[in-house]
C-alpha positions in Angstrom: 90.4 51.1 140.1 91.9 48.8 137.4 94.6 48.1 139.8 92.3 46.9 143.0 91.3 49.9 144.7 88.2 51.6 145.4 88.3 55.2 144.0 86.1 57.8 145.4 86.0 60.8 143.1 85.5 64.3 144.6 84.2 65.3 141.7 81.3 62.9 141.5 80.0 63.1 144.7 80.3 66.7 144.3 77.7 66.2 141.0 75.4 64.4 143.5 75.2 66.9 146.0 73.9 69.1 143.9 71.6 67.1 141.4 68.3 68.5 141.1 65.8 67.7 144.0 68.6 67.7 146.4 69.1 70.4 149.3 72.7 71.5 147.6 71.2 72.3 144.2 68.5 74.1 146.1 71.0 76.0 148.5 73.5 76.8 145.2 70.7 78.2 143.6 69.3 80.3 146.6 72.9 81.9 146.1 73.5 82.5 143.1 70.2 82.3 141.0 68.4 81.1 138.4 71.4 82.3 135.8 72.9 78.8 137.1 69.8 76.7 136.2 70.2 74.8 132.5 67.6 74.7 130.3 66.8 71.1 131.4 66.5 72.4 135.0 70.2 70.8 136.8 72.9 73.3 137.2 74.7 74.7 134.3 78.0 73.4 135.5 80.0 76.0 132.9 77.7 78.8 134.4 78.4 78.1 137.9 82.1 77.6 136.9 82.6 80.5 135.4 81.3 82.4 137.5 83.6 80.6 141.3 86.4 80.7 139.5 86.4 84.3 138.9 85.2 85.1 142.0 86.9 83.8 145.3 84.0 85.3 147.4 81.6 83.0 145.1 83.8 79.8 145.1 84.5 80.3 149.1 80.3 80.3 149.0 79.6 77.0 146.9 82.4 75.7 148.6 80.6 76.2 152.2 77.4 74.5 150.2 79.2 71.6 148.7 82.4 70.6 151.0 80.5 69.2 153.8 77.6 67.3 152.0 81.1 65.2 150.2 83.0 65.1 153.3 79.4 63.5 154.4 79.5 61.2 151.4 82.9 60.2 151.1 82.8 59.2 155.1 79.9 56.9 154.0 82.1 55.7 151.1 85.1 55.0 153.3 83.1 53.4 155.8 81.7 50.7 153.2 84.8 49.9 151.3 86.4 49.4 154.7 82.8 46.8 155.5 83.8 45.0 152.5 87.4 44.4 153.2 88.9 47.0 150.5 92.3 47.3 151.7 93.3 50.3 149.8 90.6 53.4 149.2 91.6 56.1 146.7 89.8 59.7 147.2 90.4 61.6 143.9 90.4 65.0 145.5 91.6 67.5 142.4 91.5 70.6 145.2 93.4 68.5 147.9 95.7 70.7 149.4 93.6 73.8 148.8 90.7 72.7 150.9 93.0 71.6 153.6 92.7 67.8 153.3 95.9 66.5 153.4 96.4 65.5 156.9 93.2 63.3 156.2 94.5 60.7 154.0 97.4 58.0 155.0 99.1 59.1 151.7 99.0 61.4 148.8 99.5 61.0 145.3 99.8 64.2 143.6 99.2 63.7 139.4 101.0 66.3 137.5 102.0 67.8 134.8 103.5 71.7 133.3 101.3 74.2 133.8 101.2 74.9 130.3 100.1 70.9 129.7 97.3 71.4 132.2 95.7 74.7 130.5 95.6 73.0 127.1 94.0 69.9 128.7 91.7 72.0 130.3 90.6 74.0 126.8 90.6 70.5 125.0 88.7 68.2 127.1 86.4 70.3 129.1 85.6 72.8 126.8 86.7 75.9 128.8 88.2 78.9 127.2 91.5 80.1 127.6 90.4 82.9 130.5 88.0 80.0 132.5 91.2 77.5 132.2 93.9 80.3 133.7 91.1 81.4 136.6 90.9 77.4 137.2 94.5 76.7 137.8 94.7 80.3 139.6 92.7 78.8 142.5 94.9 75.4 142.4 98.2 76.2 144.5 101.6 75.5 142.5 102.6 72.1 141.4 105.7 72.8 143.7 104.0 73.5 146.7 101.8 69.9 146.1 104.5 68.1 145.2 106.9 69.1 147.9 103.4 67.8 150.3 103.3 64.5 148.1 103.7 61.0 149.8 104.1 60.0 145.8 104.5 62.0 142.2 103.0 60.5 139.0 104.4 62.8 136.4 101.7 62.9 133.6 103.4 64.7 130.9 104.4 61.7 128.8 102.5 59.1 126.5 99.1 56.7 127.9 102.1 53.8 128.5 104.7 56.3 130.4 101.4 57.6 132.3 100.2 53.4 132.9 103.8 52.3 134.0 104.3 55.4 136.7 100.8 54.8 138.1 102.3 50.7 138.4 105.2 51.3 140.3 103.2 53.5 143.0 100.6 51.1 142.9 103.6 48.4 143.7 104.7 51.0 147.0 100.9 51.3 148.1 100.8 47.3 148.5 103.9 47.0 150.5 102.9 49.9 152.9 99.6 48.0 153.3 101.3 44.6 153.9 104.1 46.2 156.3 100.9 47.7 158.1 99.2 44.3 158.7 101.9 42.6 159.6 103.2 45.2 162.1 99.7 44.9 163.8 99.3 41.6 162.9 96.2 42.2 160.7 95.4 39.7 158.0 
């Protein structure tokens, strides 16, 4: 977004889905109760967590609930960054390839880094334990698979300025596939 581009986050509209008062909270908790109610009546994000990613019947359920009110939402969002002449649209989409997305997109940028990196980042800044971080990247499919189905790899296992200076240079190859695309249909 610093860069120029619009970035719709998965993971946002999937909060407003299912904010209180909407059909998606009500539908999540027709499923799977009021033990996924917070005491300030929204969902209990780490209950509901907890409880799809130890339970593939559960997540394939929320994600019947959920996936279709985004796909909804992040149309919408396309659709108005594209009324406002955005020429490039990022969709941050953590669960990409699981959900079966990436023919949607005109490329993909897959944002990686050791497995072992990724659990401790998980533990440290969202607060899950070490069983809730190894049932989250148990659903994810292996870095290998998503990077061998990557248009561009940012390796994120270095320092902030490694990390800003990869994200640069595929920033650089996303403009010149834009511009070769105007000018081979003679956009402006």
């Amino acid at each position: 977004a610093a860069l120029g581009a619009d970035v719709i986050d998965a993971d946002v509209l999937a909060r407003e889905v299912v904010a209180r008062g909407t059909a998606g909270f009500d539908a999540v908790v027709d499923y799977f109760g009021a033990a996924v109610i917070a005491t300030d009546g929204s969902l209990d994000r780490s209950a509901l967590r907890t409880r799809v990613f130890r339970d593939p019947v559960a997540r394939s359920a929320l994600n019947a609930i959920v996936h279709p009110s985004v796909a909804r939402l992040r149309d919408q969002r396309f659709a108005q960054a594209a009324a406002r002449g955005i020429a490039v649209v990022i969709a941050d989409i953590p669960l990409l390839f699981e959900v079966g997305l990436e023919h949607a997109f005109d490329g993909i940028i897959v944002v990686d880094a050791a497995e072992s990196v990724r659990h401790a980042r998980l533990m440290r800044d969202r607060g899950l334990s070490a069983r809730d971080a190894d049932a989250m990247l148990a659903a994810q499919w292996p870095s290998e698979q998503k990077r061998a189905g990557a248009t561009w790899v940012i390796d994120n296992d270095g320092s902030l300025a490694q990390l800003e200076a990869r994200v640069q240079l595929v920033w650089s190859a996303i403009l010149e596939r834009v511009a070769h695309r105007r000018s081979a249909t003679g956009a402006s």
